[in-house]
VOBA-1610 file (N, C-alpha, C; in pm, whole numbers, padded with zeros to 5 digits, always signed):
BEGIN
Unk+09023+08045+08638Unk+09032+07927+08721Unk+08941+07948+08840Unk+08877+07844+08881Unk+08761+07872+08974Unk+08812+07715+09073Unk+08798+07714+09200Unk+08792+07630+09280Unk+08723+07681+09411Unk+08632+07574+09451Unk+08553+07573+09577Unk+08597+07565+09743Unk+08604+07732+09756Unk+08642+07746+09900Unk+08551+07619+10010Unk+08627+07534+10113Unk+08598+07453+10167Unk+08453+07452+10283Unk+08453+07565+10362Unk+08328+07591+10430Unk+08194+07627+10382Unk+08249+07741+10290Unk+08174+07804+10213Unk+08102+07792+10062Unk+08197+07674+10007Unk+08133+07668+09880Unk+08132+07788+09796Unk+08241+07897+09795Unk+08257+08002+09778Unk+08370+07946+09620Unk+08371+08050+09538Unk+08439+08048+09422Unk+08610+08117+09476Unk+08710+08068+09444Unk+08806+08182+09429Unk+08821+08198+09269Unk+08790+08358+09255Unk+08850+08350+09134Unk+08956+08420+09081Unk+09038+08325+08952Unk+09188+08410+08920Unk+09217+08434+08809Unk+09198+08561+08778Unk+09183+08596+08639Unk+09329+08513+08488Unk+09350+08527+08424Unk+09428+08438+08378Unk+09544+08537+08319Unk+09706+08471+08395Unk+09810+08529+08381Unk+09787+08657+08568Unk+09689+08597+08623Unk+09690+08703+08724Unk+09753+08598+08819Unk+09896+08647+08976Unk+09900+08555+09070Unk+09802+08469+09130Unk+09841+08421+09240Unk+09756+08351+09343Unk+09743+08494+09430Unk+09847+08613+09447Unk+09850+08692+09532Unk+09703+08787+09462Unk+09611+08714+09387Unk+09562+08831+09312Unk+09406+08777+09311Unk+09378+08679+09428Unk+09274+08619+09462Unk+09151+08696+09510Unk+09022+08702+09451Unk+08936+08718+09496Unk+08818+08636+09541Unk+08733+08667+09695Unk+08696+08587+09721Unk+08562+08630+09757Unk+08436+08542+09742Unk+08331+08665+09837Unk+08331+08646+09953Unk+08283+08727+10044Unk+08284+08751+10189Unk+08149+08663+10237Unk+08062+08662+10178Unk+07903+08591+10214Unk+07867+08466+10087Unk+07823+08348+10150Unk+07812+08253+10065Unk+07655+08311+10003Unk+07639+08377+09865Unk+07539+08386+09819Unk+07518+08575+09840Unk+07376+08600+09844Unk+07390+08749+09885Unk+07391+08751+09982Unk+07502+08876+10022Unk+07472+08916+10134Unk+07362+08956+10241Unk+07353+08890+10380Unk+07230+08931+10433Unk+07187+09074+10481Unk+07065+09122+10375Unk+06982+09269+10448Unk+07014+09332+10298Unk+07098+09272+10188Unk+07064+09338+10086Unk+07035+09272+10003Unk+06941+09180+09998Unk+06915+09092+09893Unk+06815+09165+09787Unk+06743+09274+09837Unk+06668+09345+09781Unk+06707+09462+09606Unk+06867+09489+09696Unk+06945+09579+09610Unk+06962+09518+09466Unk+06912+09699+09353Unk+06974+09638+09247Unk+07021+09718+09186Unk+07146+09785+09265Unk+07198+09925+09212Unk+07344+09880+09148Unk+07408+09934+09048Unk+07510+09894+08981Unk+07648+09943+09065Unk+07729+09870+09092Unk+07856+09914+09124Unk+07921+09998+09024Unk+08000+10123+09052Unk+08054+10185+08951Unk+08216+10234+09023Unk+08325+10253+08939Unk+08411+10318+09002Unk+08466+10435+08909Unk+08534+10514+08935Unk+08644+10643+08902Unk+08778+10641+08938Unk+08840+10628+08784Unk+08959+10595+08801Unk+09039+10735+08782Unk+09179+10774+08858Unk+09274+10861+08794Unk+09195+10993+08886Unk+09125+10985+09017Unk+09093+11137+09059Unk+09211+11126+09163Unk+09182+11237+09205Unk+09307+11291+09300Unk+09344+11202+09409Unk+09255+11077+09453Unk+09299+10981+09591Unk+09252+10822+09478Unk+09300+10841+09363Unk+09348+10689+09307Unk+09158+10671+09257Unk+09173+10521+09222Unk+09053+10451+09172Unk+08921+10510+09309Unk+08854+10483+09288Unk+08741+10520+09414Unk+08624+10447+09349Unk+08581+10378+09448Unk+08431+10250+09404Unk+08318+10341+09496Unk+08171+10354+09373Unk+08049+10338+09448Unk+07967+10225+09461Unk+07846+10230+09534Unk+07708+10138+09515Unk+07769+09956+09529Unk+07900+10007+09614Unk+07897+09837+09622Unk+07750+09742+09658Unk+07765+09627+09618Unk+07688+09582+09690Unk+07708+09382+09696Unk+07817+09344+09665Unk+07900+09236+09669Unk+08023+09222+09747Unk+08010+09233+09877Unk+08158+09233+09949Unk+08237+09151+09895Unk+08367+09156+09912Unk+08515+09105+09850Unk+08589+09124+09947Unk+08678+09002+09932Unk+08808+09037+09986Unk+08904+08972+09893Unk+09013+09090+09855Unk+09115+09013+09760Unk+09211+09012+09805Unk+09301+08890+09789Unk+09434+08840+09827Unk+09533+08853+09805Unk+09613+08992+09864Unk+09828+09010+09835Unk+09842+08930+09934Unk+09900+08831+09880Unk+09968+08712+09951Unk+10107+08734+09877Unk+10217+08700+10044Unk+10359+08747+10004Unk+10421+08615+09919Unk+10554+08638+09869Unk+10660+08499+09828Unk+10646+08432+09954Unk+10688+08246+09919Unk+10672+08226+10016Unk+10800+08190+10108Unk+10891+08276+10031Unk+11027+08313+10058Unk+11066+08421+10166Unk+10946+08501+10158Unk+10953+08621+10275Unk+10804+08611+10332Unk+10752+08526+10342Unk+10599+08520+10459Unk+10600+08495+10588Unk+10556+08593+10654Unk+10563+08582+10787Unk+10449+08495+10860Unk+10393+08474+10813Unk+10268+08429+10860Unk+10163+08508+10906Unk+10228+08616+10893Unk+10079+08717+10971Unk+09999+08769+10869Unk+09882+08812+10907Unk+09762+08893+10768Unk+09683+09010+10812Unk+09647+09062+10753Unk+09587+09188+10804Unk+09508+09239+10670Unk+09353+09243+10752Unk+09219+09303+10664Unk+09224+09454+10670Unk+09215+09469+10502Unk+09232+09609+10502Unk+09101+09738+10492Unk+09048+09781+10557Unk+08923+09812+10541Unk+08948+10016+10531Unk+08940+10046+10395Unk+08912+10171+10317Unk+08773+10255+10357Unk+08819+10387+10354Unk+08714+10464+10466Unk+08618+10504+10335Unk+08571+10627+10355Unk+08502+10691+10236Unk+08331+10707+10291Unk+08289+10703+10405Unk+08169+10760+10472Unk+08077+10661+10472Unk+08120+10545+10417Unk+08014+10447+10352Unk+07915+10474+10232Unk+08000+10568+10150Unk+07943+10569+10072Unk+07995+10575+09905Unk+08139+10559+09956Unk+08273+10532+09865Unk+08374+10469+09892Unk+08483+10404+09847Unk+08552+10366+09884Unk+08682+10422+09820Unk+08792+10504+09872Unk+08853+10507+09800Unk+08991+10421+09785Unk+08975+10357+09697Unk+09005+10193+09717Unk+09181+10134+09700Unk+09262+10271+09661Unk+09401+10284+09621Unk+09526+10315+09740Unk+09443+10453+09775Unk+09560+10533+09886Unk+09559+10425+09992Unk+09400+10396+10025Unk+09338+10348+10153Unk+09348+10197+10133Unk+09383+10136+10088Unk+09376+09964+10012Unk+09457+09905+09963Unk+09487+09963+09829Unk+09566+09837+09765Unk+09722+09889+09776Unk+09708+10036+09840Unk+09870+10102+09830Unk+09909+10027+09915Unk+09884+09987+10075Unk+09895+09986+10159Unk+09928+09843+10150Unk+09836+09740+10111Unk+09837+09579+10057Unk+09973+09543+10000Unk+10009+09607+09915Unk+10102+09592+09831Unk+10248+09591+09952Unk+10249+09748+10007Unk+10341+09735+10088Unk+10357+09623+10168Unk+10276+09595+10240Unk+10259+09516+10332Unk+10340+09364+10294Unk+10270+09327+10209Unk+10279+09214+10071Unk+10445+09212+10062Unk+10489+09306+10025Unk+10625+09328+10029Unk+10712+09238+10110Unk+10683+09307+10239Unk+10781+09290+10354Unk+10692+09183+10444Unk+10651+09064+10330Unk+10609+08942+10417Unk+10469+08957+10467Unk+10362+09012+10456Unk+10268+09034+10548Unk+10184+09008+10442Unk+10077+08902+10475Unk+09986+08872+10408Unk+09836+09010+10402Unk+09809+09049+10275Unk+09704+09196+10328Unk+09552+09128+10230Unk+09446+09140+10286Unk+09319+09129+10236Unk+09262+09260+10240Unk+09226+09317+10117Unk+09161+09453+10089Unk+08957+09359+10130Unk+08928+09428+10250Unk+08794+09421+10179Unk+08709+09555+10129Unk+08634+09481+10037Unk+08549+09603+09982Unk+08415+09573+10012Unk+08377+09625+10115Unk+08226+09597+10204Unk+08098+09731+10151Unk+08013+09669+10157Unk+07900+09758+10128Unk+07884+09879+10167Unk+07789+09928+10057Unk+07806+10095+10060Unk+07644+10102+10050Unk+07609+10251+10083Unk+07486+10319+10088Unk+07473+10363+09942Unk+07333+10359+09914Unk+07343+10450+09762Unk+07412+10573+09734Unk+07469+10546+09636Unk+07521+10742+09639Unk+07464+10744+09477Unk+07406+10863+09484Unk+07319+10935+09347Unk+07501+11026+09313Unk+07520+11040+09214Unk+07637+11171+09145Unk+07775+11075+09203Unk+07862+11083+09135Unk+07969+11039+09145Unk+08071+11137+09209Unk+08064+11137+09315Unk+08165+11284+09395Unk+08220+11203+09535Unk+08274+11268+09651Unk+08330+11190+09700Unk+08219+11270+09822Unk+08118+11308+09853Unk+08090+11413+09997Unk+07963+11367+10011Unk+07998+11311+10118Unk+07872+11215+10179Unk+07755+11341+10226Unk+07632+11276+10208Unk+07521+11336+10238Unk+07502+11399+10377Unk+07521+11576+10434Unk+07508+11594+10571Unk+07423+11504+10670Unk+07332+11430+10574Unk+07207+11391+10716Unk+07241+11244+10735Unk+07370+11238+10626Unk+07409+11059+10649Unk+07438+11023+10842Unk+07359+10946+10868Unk+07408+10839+10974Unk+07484+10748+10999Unk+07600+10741+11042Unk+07686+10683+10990Unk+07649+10561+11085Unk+07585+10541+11180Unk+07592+10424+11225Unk+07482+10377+11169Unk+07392+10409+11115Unk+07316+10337+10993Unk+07335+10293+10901Unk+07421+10367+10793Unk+07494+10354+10687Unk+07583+10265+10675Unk+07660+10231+10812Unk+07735+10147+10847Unk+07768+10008+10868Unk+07601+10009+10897Unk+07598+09880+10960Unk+07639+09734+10872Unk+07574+09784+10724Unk+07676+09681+10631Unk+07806+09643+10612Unk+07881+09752+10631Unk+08029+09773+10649Unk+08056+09666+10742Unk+07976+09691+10863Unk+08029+09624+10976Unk+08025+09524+11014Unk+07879+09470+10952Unk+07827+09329+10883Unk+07969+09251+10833Unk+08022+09320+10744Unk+08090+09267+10626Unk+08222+09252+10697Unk+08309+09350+10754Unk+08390+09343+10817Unk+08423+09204+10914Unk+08304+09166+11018Unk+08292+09055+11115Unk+08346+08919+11011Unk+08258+08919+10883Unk+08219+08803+10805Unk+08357+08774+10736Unk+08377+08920+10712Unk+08583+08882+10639Unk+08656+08780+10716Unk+08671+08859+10872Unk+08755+08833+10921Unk+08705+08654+10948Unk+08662+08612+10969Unk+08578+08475+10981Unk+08616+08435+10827Unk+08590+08446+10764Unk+08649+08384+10601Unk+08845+08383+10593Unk+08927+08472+10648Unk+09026+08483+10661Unk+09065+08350+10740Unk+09014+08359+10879Unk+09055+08281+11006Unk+09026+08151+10959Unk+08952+08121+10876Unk+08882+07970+10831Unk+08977+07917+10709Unk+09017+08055+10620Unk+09133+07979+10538Unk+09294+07979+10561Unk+09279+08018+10666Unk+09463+08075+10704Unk+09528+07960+10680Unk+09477+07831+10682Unk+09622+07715+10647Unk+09645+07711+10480Unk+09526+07755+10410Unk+09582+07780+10261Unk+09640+07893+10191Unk+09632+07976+10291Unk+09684+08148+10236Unk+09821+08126+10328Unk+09819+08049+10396Unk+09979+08012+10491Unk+09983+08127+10555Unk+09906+08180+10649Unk+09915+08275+10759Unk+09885+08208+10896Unk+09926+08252+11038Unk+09891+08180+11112Unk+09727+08259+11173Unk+09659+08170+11201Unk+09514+08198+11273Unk+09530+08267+11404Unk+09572+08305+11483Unk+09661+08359+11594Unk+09709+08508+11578Unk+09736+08556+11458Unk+09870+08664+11422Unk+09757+08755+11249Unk+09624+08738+11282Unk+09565+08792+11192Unk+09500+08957+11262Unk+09545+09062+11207Unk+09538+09165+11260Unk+09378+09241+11160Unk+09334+09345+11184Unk+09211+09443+11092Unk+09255+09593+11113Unk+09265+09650+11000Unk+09331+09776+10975Unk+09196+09855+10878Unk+09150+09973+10968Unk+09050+10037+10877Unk+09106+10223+10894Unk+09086+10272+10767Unk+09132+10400+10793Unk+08948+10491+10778Unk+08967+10587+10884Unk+08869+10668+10877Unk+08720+10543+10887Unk+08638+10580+10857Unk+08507+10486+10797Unk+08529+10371+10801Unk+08661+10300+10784Unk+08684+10207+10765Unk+08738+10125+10882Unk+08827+10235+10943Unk+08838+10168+11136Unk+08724+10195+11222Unk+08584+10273+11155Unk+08488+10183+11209Unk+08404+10064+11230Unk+08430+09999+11049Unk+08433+09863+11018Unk+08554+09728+11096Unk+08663+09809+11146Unk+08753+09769+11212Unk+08725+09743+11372Unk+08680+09853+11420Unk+08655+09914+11526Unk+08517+09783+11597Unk+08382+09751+11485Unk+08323+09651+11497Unk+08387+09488+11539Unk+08465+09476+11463Unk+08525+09344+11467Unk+08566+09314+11630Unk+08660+09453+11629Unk+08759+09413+11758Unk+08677+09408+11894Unk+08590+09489+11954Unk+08452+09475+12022Unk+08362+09377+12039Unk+08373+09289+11919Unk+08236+09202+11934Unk+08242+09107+12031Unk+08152+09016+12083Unk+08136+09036+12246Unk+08242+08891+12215Unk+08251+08805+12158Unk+08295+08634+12144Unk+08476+08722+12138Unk+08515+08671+12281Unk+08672+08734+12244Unk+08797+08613+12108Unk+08703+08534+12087Unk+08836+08428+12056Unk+08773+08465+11849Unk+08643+08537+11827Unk+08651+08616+11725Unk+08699+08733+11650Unk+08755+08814+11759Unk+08832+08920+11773Unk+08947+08931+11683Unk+08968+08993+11619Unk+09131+08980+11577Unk+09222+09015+11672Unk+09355+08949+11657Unk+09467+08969+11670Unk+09511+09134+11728Unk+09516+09179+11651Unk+09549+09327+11639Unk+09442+09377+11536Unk+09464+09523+11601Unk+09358+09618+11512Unk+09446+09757+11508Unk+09502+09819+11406Unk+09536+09959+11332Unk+09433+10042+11308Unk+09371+10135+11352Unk+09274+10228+11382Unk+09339+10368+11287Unk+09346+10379+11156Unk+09444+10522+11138Unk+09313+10578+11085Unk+09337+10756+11188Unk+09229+10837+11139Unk+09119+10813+11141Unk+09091+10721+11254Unk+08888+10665+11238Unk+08881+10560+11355Unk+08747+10608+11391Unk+08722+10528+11487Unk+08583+10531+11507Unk+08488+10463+11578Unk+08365+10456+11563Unk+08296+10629+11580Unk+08243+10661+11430Unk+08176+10844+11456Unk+08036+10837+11506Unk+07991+10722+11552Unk+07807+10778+11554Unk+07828+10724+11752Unk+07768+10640+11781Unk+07738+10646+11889Unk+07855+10543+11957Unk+07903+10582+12049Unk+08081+10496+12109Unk+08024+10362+12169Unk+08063+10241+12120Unk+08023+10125+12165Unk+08079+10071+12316Unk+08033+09995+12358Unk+08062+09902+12457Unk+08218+09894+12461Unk+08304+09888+12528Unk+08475+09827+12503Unk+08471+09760+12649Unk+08503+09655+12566Unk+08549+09505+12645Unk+08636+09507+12718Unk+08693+09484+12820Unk+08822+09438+12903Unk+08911+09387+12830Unk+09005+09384+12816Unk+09111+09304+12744Unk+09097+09273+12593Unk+09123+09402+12579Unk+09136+09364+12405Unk+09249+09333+12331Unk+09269+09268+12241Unk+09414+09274+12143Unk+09477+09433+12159Unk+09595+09402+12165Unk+09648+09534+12095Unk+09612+09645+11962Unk+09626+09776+12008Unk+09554+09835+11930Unk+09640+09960+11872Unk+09666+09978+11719Unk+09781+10106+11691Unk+09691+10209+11662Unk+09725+10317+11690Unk+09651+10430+11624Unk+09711+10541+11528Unk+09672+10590+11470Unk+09779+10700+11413Unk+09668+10811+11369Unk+09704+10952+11347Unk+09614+11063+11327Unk+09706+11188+11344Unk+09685+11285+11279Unk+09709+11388+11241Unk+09675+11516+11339Unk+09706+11610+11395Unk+09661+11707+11467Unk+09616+11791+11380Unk+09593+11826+11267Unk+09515+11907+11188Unk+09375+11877+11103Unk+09381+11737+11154Unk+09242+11655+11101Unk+09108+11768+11111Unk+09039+11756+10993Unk+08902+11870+11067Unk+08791+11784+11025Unk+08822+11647+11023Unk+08732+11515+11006Unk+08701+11472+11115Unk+08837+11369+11125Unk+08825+11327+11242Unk+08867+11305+11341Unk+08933+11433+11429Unk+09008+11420+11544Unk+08906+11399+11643Unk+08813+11470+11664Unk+08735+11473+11774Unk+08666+11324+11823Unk+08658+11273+11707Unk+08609+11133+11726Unk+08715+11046+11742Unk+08836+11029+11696Unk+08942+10933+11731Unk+08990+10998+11872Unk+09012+11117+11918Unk+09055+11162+12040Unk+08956+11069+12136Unk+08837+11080+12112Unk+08749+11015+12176Unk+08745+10880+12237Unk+08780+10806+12146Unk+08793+10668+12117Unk+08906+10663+12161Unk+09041+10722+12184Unk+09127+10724+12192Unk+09159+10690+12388Unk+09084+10792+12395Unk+09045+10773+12584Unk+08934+10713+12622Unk+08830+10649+12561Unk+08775+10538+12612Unk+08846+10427+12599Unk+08918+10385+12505Unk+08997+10254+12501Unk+09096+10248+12665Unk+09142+10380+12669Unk+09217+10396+12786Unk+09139+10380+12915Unk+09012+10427+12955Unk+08923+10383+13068Unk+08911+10240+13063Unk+08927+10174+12978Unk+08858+10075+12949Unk+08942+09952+12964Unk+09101+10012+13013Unk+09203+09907+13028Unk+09283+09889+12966Unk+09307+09946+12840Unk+09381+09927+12691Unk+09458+10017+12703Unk+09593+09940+12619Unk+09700+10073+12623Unk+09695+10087+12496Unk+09653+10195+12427Unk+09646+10163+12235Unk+09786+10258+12252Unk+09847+10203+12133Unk+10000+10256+12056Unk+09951+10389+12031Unk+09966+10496+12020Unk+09897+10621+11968Unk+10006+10674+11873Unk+10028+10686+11757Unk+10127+10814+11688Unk+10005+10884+11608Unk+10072+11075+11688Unk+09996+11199+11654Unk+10090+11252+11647Unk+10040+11298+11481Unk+10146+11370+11373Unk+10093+11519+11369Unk+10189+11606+11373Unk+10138+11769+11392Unk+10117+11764+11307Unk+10058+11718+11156Unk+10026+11747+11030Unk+09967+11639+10937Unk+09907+11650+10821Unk+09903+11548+10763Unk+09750+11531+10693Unk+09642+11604+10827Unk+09501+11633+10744Unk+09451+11491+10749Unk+09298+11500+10743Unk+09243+11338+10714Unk+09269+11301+10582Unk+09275+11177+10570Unk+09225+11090+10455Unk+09428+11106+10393Unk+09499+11092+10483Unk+09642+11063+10392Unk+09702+10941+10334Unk+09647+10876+10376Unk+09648+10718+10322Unk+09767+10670+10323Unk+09856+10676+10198Unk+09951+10594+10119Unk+10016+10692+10014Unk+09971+10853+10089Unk+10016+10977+09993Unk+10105+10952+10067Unk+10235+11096+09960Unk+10379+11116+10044Unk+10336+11279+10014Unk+10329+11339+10114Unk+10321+11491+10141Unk+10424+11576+10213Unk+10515+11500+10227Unk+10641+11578+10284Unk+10617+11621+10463Unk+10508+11522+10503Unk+10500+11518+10615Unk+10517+11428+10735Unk+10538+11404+10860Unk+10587+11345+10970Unk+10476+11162+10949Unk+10374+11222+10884Unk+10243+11153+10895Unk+10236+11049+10734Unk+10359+11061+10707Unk+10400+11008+10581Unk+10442+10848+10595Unk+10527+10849+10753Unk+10567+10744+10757Unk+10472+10675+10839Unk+10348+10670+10878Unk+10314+10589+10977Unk+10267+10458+10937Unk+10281+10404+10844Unk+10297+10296+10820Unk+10404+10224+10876Unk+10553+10260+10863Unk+10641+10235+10881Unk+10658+10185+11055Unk+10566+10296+11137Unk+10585+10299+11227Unk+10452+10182+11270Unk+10385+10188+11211Unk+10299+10023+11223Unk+10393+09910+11238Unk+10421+09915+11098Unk+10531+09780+11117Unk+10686+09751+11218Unk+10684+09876+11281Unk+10801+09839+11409Unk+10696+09792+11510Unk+10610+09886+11531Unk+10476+09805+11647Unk+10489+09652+11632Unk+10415+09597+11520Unk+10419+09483+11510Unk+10519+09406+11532Unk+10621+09478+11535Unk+10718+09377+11529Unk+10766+09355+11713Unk+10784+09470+11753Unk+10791+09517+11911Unk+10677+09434+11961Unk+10567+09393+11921Unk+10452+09300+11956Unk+10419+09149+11929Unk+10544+09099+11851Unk+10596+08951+11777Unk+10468+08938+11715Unk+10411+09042+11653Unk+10339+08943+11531Unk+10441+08914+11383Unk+10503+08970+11374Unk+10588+08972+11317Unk+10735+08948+11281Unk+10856+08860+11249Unk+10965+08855+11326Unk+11080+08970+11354
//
């Protein structure tokens, strides 16, 4: 089934016997701009140790867990999966997390934003990668979601107001873009920062930003130094971000259960939100 998103002239499409909660949409009417050039194949790996994992995107998406509309809160939240920009690993970091969410009323959009070439199918980004180069599609893509979200919220039945961006690692730097950008009434709602925050050069932070959760691990050997970072510029900068730091847990824990403190911070997202009425 195919019908024409209203601004965009965009397809949703729904595979057959699949929900409405199971919507995919593209993020850019046509190709995306700065890769029109690309003609590298998307590939993924299913069943490794952190779930499905996608390379060589090069078609942003965002797909739709939309809750019953028996338990919808109205709120939504873009889910943006880390992986260096040069993977995505698209399960722990995405659709585990969607699903939950989905659950307990919360509308979740996984996007899957552009990636850098990766030659070999492994998960270990290139030492000389730049991540704010590498990035910049991500971040591209990220802005453009959230703008495709905010434009359909009266048909996904979320309110435009109460739309939050959640990126883990790599991916709350795609997050991290959104919430910054200079137009405050483009901004999301809220932004969930777990384990990541901008790694290449620390941007501009605005006066008065949405609320901001953080969560991270004290044994991270990724990325503490850079979320610590980010962590106290948000604070110079006027912002009180939510912070939970778990004595354990390591980067990249996603939507694992490891028998650690850092297991539940999801959980502890969703009291935030709620302590913050995006939620009832």
């Amino acid at each position: 089934m195919r019908r024409e998103l209203a601004s965009y002239a965009l397809a949703i499409a729904c595979t057959a016997g699949v929900s409405r909660a199971q919507q995919v949409v593209n993020v850019w009417p046509g190709v995306a701009p700065g890769s029109e050039g690309w003609n590298r194949q998307e590939s993924k790996i299913d069943n490794t140790p952190v779930g499905t994992v996608l390379f060589n995107v090069t078609t942003p998406t965002l797909t739709a867990y939309l809750p019953k509309a028996s338990k919808a809160t109205g709120t939504g939240i873009i889910i943006a999966p880390g992986g260096a920009f040069v993977a995505l690993p698209i399960t722990i970091e995405a659709t585990d997390a969607a699903k939950w969410l989905q659950q307990r009323g919360i509308a979740a959009f996984v996007l899957k934003y552009r990636l850098v070439e990766k030659l070999g199918n492994n998960l270990n980004a290139p030492p000389e990668l730049d991540l704010d180069t590498a990035g910049r599609y991500a971040m591209a893509d990220g802005i453009q979601a959230l703008k495709v979200v905010r434009e359909h919220a009266s048909e996904w039945k979320i309110n435009p107001n109460r739309i939050g961006f959640m990126g883990f690692s790599a991916g709350a730097m795609v997050a991290t873009a959104a919430l910054v950008q200079d137009d405050p009434a483009a901004r999301p709602n809220f932004a969930a920062l777990i384990y990541g925050a901008p790694y290449g050069k620390l941007p501009a932070i605005p006066a008065k930003l949405p609320p901001v959760f953080m969560a991270w691990a004290q044994d991270d050997l990724t990325g503490l130094e850079t979320v610590v970072r980010f962590h106290r510029a948000l604070i110079v900068a006027g912002s009180e971000p939510e912070a939970h730091i778990f004595t354990s847990g390591g980067h990249g824990f996603g939507m694992r259960k490891q028998g650690t403190t850092s297991d539940h911070w999801i959980d502890e997202l969703y009291y935030w939100m709620q302590a913050q009425h995006f939620i009832p």
